[in-house]
C-alpha positions in Angstrom: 19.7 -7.1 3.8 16.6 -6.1 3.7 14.2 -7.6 0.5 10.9 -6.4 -0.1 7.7 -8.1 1.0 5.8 -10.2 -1.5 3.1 -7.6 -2.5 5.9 -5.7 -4.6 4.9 -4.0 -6.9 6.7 -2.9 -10.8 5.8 0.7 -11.4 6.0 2.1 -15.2 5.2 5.7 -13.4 7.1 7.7 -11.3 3.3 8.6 -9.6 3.5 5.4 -8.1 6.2 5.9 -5.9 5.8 7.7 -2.6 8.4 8.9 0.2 9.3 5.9 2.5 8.7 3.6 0.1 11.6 0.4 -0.4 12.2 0.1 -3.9 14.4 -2.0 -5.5 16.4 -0.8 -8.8 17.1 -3.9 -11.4 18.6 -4.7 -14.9 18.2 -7.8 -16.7 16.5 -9.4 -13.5 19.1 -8.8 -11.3 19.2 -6.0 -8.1 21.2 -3.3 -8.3 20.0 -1.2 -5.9 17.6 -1.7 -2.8 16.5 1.1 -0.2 13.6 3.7 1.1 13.4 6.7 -1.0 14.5 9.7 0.8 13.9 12.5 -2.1 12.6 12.9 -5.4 12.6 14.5 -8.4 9.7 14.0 -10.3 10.1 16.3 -13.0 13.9 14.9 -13.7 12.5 11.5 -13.1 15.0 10.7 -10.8 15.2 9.9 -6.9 17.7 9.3 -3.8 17.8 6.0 -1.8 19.6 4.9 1.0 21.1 1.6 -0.4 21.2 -1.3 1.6 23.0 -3.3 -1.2 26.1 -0.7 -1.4 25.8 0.8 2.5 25.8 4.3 0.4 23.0 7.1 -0.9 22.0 6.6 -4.5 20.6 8.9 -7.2 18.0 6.4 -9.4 17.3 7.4 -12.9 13.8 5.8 -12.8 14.6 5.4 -17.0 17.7 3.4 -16.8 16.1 0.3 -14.2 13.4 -1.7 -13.8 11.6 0.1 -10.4 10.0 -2.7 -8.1 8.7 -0.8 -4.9 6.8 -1.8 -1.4 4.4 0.4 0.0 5.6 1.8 3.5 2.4 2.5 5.9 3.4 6.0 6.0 4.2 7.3 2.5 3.9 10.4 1.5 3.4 11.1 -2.8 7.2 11.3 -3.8 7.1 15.0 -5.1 9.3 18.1 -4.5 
């Protein structure tokens, strides 16, 4: 399993997040969900990972965790 290096990062704004970034999606401290963004949604403040915790592809509702990302060398703004 893949955990993100130590210069994570907590972003309050979708804006922060880009393409190819590794996020990972918590409650209450605890991971839920970790993976590279594939797609976004920025005006439904939502976006699709690749989980590495579950194996499967996950829709985040950036409103219902606590967003910790990594910057990937060759992100892109995570727009439509």
């Amino acid at each position: 399993m893949t955990a993100l290096p130590s210069d994570k990062f907590r972003s309050y704004d979708f804006s922060h997040l880009c393409l190819g970034d590794l996020i990972e999606a918590r409650q209450n401290h605890k991971v839920h969900h970790r993976g590279h963004i594939e797609e976004a949604h920025p005006e439904l403040g939502v976006f699709w990972i690749q989980d590495t915790v579950t194996g499967t592809r996950r829709l985040i509702d950036f409103d219902s965790f606590e967003i910790f990302f990594g910057r990937h060398t060759e992100a892109a703004p995570a727009t439509v």
